[in-house]
C-alpha positions as CSV (number, residue, x, y, z in Angstrom):
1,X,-49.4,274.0,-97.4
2,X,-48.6,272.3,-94.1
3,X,-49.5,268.9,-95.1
4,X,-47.2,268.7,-97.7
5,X,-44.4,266.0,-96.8
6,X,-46.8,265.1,-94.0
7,X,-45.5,261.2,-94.3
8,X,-42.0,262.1,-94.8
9,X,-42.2,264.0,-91.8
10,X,-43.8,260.5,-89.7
11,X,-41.1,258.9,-91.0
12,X,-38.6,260.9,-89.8
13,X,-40.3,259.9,-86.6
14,X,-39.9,256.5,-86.7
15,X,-36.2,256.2,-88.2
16,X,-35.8,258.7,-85.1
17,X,-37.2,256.7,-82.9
18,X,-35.6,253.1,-84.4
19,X,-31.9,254.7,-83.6
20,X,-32.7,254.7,-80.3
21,X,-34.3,251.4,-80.1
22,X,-37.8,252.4,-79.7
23,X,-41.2,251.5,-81.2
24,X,-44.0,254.1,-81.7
25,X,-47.9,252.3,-81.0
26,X,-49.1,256.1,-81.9
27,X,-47.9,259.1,-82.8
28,X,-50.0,262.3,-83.0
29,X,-49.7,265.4,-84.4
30,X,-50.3,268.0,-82.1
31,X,-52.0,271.6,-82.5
32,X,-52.8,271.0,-86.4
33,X,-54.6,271.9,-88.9
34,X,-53.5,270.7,-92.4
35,X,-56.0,273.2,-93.9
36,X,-54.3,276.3,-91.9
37,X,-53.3,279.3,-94.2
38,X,-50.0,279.9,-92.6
39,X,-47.2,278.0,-92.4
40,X,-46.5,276.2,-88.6
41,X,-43.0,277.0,-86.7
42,X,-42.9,273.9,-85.7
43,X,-44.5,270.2,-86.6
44,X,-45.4,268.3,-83.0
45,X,-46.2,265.0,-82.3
46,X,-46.8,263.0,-78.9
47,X,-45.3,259.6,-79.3
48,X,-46.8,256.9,-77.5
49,X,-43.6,253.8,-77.0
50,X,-44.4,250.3,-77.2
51,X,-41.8,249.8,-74.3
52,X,-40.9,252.7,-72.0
53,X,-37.8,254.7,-72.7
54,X,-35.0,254.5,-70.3
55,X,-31.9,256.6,-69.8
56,X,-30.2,253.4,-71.7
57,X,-32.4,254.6,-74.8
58,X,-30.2,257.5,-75.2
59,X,-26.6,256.6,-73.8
60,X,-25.3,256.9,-77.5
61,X,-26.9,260.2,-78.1
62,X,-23.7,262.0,-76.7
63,X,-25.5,265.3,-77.3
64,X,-24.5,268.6,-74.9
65,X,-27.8,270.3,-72.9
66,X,-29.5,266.8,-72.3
67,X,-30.8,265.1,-69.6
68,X,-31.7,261.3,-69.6
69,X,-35.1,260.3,-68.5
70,X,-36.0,258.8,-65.2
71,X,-34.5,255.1,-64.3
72,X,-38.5,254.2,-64.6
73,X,-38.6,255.0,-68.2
74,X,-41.1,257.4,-70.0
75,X,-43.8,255.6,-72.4
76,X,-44.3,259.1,-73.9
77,X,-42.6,261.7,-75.9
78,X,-42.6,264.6,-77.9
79,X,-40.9,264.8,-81.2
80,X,-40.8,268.4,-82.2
81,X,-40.0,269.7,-85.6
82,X,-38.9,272.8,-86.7
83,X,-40.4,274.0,-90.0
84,X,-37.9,275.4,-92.1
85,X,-40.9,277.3,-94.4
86,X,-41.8,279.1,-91.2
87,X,-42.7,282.1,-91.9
88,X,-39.8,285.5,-90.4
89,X,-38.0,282.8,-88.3
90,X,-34.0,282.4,-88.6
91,X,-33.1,279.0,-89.3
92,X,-29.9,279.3,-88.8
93,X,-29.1,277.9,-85.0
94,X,-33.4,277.9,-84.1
95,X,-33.1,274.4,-82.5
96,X,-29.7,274.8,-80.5
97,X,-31.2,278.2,-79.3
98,X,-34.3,276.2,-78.2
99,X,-32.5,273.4,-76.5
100,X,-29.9,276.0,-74.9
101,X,-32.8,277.9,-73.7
102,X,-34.8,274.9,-72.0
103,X,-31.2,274.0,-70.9
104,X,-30.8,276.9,-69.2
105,X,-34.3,277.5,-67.5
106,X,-34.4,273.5,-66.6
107,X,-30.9,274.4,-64.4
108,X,-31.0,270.1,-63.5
109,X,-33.9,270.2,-62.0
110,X,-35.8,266.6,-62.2
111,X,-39.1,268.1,-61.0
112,X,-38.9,271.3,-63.3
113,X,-42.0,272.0,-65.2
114,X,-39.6,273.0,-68.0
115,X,-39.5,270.0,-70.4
116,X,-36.2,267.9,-70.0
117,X,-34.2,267.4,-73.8
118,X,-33.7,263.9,-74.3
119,X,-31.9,264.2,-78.1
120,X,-31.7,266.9,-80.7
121,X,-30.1,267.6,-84.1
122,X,-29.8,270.7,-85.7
123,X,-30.9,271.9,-89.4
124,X,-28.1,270.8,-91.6
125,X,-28.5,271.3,-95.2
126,X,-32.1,270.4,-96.2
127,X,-32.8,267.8,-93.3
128,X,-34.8,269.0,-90.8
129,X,-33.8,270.0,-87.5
130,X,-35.6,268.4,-84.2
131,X,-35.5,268.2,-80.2
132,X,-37.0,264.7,-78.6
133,X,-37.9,265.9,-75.0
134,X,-40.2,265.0,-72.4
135,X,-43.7,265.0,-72.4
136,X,-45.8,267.4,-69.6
137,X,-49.4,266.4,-69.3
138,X,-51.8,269.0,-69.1
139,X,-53.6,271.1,-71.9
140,X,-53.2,274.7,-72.4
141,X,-54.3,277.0,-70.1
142,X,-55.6,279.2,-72.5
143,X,-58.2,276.8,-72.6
144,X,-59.6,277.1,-68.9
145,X,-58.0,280.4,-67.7
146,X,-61.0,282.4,-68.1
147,X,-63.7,279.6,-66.9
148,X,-61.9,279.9,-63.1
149,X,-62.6,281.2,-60.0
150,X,-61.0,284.6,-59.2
151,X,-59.7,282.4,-56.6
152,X,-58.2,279.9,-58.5
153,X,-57.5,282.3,-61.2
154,X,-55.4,284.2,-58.3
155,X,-53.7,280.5,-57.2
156,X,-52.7,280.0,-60.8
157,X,-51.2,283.0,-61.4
158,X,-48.8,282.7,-58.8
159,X,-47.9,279.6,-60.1
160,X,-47.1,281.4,-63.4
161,X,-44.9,283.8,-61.2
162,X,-43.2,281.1,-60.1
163,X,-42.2,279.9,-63.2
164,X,-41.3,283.7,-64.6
165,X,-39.2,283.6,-61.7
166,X,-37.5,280.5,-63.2
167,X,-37.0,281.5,-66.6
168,X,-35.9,284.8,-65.6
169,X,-33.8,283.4,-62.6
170,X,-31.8,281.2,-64.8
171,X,-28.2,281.7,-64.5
172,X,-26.7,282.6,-67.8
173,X,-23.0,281.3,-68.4
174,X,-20.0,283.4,-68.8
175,X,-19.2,282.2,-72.4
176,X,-23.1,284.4,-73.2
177,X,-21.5,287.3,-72.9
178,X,-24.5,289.0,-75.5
179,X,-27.9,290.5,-76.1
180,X,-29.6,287.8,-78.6
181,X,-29.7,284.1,-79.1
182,X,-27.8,281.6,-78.0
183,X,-26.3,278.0,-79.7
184,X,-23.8,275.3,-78.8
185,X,-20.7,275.2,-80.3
186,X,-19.0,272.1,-81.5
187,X,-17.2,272.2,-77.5
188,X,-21.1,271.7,-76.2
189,X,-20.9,275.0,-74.4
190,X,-23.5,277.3,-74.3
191,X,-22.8,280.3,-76.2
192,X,-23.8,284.0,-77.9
193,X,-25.4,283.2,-80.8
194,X,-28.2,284.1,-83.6
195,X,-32.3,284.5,-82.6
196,X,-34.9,282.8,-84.0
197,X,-36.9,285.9,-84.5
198,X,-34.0,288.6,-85.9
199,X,-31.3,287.9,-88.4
200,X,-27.9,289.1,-87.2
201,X,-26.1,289.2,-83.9
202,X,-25.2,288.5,-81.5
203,X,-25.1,291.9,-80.2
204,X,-22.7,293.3,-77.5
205,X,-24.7,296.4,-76.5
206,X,-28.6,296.8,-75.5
207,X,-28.6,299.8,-77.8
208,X,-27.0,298.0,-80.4
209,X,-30.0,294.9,-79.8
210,X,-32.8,297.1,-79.7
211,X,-31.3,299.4,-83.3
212,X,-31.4,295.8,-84.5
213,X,-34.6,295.2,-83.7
214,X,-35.9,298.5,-85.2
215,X,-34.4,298.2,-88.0
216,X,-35.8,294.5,-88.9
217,X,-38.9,296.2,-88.5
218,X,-38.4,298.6,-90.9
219,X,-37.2,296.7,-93.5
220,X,-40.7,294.9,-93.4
221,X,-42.1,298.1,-93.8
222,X,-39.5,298.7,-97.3
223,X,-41.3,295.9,-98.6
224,X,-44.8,296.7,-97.7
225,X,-46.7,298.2,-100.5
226,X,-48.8,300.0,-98.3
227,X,-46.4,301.3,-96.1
228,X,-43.9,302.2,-98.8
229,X,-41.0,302.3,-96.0
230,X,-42.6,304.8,-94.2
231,X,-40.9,307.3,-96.8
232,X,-44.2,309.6,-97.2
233,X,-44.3,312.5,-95.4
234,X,-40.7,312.7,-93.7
235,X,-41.7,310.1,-92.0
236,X,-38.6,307.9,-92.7
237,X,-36.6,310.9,-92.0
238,X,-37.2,311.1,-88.5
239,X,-37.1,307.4,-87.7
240,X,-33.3,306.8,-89.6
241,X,-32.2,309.8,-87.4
242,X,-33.6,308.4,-83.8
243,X,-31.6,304.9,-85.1
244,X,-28.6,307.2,-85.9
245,X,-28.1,309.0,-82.5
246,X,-31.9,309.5,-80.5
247,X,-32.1,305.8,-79.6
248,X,-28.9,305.7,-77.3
249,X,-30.1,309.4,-75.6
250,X,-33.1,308.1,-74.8
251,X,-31.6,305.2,-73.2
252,X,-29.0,307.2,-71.6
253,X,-31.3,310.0,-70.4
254,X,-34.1,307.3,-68.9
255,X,-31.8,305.7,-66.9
256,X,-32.4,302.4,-68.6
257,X,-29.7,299.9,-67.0
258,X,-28.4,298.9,-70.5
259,X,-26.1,296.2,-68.5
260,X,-29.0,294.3,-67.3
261,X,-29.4,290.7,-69.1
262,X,-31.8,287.6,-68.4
263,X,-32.9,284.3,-70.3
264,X,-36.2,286.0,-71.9
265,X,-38.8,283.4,-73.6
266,X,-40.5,285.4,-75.5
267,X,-44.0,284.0,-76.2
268,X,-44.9,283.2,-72.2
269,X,-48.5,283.3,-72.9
270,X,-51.5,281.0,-71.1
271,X,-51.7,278.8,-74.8
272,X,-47.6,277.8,-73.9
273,X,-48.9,276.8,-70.4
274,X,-50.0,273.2,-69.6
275,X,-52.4,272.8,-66.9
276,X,-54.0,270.1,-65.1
277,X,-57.9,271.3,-64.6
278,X,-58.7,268.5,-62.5
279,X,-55.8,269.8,-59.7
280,X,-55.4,273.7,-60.7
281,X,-51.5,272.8,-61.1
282,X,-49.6,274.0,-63.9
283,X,-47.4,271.2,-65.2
284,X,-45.6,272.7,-68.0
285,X,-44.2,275.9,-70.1
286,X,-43.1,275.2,-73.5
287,X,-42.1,276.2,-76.9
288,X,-39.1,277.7,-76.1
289,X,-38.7,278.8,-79.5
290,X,-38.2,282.7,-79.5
291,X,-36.6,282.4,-76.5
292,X,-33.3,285.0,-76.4
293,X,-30.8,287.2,-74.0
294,X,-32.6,290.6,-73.8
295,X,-33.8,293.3,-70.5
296,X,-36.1,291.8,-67.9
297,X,-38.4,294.2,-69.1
298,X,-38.7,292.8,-72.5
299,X,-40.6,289.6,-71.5
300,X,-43.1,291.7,-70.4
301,X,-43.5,293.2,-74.1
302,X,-45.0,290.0,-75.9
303,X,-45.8,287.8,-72.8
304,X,-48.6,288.2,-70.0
305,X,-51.0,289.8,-71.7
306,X,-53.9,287.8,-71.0
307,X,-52.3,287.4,-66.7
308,X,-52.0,291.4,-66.8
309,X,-53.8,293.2,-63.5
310,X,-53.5,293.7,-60.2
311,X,-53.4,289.8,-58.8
312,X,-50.2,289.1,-61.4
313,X,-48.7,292.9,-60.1
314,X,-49.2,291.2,-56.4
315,X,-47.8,288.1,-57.7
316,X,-44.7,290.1,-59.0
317,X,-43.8,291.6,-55.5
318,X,-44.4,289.0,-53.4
319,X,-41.8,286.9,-55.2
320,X,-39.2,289.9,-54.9
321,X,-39.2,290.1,-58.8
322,X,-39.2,294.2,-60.2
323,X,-42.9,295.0,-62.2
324,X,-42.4,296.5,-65.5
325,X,-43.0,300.0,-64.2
326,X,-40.9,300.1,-61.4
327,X,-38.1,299.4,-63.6
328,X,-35.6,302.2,-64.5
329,X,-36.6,303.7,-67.9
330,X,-39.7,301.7,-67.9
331,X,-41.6,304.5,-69.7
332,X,-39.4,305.1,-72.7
333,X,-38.9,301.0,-72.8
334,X,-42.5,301.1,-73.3
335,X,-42.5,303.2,-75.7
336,X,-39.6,301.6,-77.9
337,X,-41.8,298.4,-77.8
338,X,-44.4,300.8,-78.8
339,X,-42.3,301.7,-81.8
340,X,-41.4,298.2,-82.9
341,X,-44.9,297.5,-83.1
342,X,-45.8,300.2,-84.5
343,X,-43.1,300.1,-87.8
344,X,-44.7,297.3,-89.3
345,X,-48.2,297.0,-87.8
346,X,-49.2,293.0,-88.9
347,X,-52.3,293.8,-91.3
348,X,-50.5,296.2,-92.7
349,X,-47.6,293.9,-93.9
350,X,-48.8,290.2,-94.3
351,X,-49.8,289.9,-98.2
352,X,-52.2,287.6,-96.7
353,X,-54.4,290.5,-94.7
354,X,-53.2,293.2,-97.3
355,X,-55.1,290.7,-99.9
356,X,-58.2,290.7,-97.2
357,X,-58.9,294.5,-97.4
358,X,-60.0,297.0,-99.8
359,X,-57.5,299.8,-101.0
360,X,-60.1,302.4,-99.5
361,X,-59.5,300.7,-96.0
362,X,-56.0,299.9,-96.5
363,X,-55.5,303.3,-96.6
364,X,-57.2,304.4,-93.4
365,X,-55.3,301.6,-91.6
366,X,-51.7,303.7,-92.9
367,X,-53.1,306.6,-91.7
368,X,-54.4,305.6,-88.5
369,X,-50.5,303.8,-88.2
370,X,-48.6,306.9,-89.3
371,X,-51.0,309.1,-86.8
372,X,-49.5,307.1,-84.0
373,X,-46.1,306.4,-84.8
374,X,-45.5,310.1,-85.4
375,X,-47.0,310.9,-81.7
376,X,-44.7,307.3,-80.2
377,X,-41.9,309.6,-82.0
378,X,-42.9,312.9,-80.3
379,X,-43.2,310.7,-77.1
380,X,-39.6,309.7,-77.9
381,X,-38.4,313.2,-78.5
382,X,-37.1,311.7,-82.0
């Protein structure tokens, strides 16, 4: 599956590479598997120059939300590809979003441990779209994390805060005036655009975004042949009428502040962390690819889970930045996360896990899912 065009994707590399005037000694793919069942988002490779790369390398690039490399020169890059047979993703405006999104978090800082953009192209038509940035040293700290000290595991975490605090931080300019994704029009200005993770949008509310959302989720569950749309038992029924009218007076009676938007990444997890064992330093955050405008508290939805306790909650407050439950509406944005999840529960959808299990425990699964969407829904007053 993935290693089909394998050389055609090399040599996409190296014609790359030749426009700017640079030579590849090695280049390496990066987090593969050729024998994985799924298809990759993205194909990555660390390119290794015969000659360093200076900002000279990439004076004709003339592309908006780059930054040139040091005067030094760099003897390393990554070259990152986005798979178009990536499995849910919106190929739409995926690598402008990205590069926005770095962009944006980056905010011109040299020493940033966000990776700088050196050249990108979009998708257009059947090539493939890719982003040349810098390489971060370092290996994932999902690797380590769990081998530390409490100490260091404490140091490191507030190092993770920090660069929460960054992403989250990072002023968003007045022409993304939406919830969603963002692209680059044909001005080189950063604007509302379409995610990587949800067709559609941009979207002007939050309780427009999150209907979105729900509704995506939903229509995974339509073609599900377990889940059959959710349309046994009046199930169905009582979700369509929280989308119609329950979703925005549960927002409205929470206190939710539906005006609140932030550069979200969306996958801010210890495997998109580099880190350096031999100093405890993190060096890096990448893969910027789901990154979106949302609510603060929706990072907290699919990142952080493996940080989560008392040391990150410290980490939080000392660097004046809200925890999820001290948020307003925190418990019912819970539980609308909750409900996203819980509309098309993974094993439950995938033909590949649906394939895995028998019909006897296929069935157990739906009714273990239906069990505790109908109580999220009772917890939602829906």
């Amino acid at each position: 599956m993935n290693h089909a065009q394998f050389e055609e994707r090399l040599a996409l590399v190296r014609s790359t590479l030749e426009k700017h005037g640079l030579e590849a000694t090695n280049i390496t793919p990066l987090e593969y598997d050729e024998n994985c069942p799924f298809p990759y988002n993205n194909f990555i490779y660390k390119v290794e120059l015969a000659a360093a790369a200076s900002p000279a390398s990439f004076s004709r690039a003339n592309q908006a939300c780059t930054s040139p490399p040091p005067v030094a020169g760099v003897s390393t890059l990554i070259f990152r590809l986005s798979n178009p047979s990536a499995e849910g993703l919106n190929q739409a405006t995926r690598v402008q979003n990205e590069v926005a999104a770095l962009h944006l978090a980056r905010d011109g800082r040299a020493s940033s441990v966000i990776p700088a953009v050196y050249d990108w192209h979009p998708r257009v038509g059947t090539e493939m779209g890719w982003i040349l940035m810098e390489f971060k040293p370092g290996v994932g700290l999902d690797q380590h994390f769990e081998n530390l000290s409490e100490e260091q595991k404490e140091a490191v975490i507030g190092q993770i805060a920090d660069v929460f605090a960054t992403v989250q931080g990072a002023a968003l300019p007045k022409t993304a005036t939406a919830y969603g994704g963002l692209t680059i029009d044909e001005d080189g200005t950063i604007v509302s655009g379409e995610m990587t993770t949800l067709e559609g949008g941009p979207w002007q509310t939050f309780a427009g975004f999150l209907k979105a959302r729900l509704a995506s989720k939903l229509n995974d569950a339509d073609k599900s042949p377990a889940l059959r749309g959710w349309k046994d038992n009046g199930v169905r029924e009582r979700v369509d009428a929280f989308l119609d009218s329950g979703l925005d007076t549960a927002l409205q009676e929470s206190g939710v502040d539906e005006g609140q938007r932030v550069l979200v990444h969306g996958d801010l997890t210890t495997n998109n962390i580099l880190f350096d064992p031999a100093t405890a330093k993190v060096t890096g955050l990448v893969d910027f690819d789901f990154s979106y405008v949302g609510h603060p508290f929706q990072e907290f939805l699919s990142s952080f889970g493996d940080v989560a306790g008392v040391s990150w909650d410290n980490a939080l407050t000392a660097r004046g930045i809200f925890r999820p439950d001290a948020m307003p509406g925190a418990g019912t944005l819970k539980l609308l996360g909750r409900l996203e999840e819980l509309l098309s529960p993974f094993r439950l959808v995938h033909p590949v896990f649906l394939g895995q299990q028998t019909a006897e425990r296929i069935a157990e699964r739906r009714a273990e899912a239906e069990k505790d969407l109908l109580a999220c829904l009772d917890e939602l007053g829906a």
